[in-house]
C-alpha atoms as a printed R data frame, in Angstrom:
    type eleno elety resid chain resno       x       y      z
1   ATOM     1    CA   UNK     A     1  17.746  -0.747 23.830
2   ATOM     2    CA   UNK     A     2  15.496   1.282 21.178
3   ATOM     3    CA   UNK     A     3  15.756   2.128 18.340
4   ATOM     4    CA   UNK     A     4  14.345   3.846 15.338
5   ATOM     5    CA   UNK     A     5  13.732   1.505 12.553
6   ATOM     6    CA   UNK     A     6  12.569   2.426  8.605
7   ATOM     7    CA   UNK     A     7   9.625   0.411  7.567
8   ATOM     8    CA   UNK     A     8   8.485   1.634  4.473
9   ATOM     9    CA   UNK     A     9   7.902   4.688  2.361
10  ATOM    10    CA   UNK     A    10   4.890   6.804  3.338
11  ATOM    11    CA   UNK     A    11   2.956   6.071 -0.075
12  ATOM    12    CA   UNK     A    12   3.318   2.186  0.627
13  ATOM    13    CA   UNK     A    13   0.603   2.875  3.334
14  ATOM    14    CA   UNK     A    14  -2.957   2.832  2.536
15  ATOM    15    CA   UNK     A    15  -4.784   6.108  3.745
16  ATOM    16    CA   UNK     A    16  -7.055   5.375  6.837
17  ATOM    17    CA   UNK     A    17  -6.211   1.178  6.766
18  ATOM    18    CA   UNK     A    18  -3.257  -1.138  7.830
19  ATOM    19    CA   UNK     A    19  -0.680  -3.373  7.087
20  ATOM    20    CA   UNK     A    20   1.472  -5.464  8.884
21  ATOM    21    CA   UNK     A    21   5.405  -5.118  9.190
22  ATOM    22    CA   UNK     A    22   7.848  -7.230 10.831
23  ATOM    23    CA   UNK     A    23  10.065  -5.288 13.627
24  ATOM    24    CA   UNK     A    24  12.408  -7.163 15.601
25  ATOM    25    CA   UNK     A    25  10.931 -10.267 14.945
26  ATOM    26    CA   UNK     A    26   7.442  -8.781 15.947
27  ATOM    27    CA   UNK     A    27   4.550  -8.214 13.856
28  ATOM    28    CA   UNK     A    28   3.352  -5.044 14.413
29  ATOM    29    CA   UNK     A    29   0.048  -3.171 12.838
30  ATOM    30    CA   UNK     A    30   0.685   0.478 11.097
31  ATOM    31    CA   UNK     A    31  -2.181   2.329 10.344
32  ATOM    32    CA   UNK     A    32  -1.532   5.788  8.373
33  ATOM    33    CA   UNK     A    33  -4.288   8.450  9.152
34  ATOM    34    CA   UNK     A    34  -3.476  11.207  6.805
35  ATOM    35    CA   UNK     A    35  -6.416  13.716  7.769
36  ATOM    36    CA   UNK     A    36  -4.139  13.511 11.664
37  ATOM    37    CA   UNK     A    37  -0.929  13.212  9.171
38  ATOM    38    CA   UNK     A    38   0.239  10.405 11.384
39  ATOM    39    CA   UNK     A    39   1.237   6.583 11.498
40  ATOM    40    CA   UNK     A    40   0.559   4.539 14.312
41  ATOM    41    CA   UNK     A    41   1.958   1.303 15.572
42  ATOM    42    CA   UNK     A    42   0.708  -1.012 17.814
43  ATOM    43    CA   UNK     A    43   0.871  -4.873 18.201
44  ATOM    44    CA   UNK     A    44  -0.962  -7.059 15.581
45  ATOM    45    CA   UNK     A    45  -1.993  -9.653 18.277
46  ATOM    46    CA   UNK     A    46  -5.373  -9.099 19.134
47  ATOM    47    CA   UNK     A    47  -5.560 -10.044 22.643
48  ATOM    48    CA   UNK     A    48  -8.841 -11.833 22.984
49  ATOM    49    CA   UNK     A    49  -8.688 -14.199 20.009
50  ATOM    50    CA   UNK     A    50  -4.587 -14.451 19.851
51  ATOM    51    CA   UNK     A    51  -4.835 -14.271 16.086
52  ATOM    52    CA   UNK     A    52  -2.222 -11.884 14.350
53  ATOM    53    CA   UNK     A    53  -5.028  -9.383 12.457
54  ATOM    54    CA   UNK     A    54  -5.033  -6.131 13.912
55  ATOM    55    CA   UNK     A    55  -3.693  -4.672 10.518
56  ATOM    56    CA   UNK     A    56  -6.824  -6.312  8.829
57  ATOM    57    CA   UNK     A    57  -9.388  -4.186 11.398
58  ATOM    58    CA   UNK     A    58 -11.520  -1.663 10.521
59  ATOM    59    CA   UNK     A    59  -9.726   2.001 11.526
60  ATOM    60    CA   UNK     A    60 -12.028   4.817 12.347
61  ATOM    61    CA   UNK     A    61 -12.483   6.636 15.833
62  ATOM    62    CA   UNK     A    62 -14.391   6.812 18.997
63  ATOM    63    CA   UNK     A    63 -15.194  10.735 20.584
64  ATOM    64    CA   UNK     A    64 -12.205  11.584 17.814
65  ATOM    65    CA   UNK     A    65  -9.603   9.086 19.941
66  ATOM    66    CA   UNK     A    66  -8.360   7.166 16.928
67  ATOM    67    CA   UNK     A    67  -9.045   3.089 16.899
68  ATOM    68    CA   UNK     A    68  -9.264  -0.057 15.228
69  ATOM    69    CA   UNK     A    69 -11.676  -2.691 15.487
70  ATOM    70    CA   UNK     A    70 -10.456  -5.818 15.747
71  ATOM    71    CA   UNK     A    71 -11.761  -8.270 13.110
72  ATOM    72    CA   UNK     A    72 -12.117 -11.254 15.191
73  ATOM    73    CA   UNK     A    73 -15.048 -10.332 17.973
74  ATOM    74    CA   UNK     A    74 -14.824  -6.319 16.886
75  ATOM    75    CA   UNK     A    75 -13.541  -4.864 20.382
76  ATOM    76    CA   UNK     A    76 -12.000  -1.191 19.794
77  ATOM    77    CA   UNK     A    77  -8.415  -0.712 20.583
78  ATOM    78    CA   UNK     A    78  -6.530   2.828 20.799
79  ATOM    79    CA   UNK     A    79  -4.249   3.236 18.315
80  ATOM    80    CA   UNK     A    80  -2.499   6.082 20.649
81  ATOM    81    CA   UNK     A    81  -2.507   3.960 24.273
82  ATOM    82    CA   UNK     A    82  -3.375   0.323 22.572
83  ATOM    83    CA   UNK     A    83  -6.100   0.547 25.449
84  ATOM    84    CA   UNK     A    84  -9.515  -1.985 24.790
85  ATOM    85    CA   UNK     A    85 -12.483   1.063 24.447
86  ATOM    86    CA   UNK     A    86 -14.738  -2.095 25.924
87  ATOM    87    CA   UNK     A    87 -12.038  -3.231 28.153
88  ATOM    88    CA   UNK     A    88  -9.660  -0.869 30.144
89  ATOM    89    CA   UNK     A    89  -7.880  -4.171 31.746
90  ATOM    90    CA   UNK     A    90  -6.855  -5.092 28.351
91  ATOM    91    CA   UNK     A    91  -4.494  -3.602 26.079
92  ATOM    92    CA   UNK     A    92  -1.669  -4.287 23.070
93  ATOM    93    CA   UNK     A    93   1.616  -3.027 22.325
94  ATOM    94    CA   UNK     A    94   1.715   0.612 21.347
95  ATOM    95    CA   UNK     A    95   5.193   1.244 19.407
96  ATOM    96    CA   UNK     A    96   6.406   4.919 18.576
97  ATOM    97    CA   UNK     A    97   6.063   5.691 14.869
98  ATOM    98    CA   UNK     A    98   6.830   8.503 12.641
99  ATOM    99    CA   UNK     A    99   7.314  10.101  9.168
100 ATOM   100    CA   UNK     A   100  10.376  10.841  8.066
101 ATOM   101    CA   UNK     A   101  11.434  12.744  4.838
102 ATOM   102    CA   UNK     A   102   8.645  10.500  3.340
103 ATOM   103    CA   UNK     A   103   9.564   7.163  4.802
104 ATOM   104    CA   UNK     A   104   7.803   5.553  7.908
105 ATOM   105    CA   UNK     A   105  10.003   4.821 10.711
106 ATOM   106    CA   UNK     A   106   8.918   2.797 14.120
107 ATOM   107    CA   UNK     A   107  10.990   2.739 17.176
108 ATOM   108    CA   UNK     A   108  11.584  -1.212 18.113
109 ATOM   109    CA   UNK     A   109  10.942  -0.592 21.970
110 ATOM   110    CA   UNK     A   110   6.767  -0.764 23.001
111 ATOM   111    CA   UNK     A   111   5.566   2.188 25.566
């Protein structure tokens, strides 16, 4: 069952960079692009290492589809479809996010 959980205010988030949140005993990687005025959320595993640093990537975007590169060996994930931009077979949790009267909210189910 989903459900919409509250994270964090809005100005906790960095502008264009991420941090890393616990949600249902996951750690998940939100990234708040204010130019899109929009959080993302997508799992902080980066598949190809297995080290927990998605949050720490570098956000930016590729033909204006907004990523981040992981830190580890620098593939390009989706931060709308979690999709690998060098990779199609590979791909992380994408969780829905949202801002809410100021405060970031995530919903605990992955699409």
């Amino acid at each position: 069952m989903s459900r919409w959980i509250e994270i964090c205010s809005v100005e906790d988030l960095q502008p264009d960079s991420g941090i890393c949140a616990r949600l249902a005993g996951k750690q998940v990687a939100l990234f708040f692009l204010p130019r899109l005025n929009a959080v993302f959320a997508i799992g902080n595993c980066d598949p190809f290492s297995q080290a927990n640093v998605l949050s720490r990537g570098m956000v930016g975007d590729i033909g204006g589809e907004p990523m981040v590169a992981s830190p580890m060996y620098k593939q390009h994930f989706s931060l709308r479809s979690g999709i690998c931009f060098e990779d199609a077979a590979v791909r992380v949790p994408v969780f829905q996010a949202r801002i809410e009267q100021g405060r970031v909210e995530v919903n605990s189910s992955a699409d």
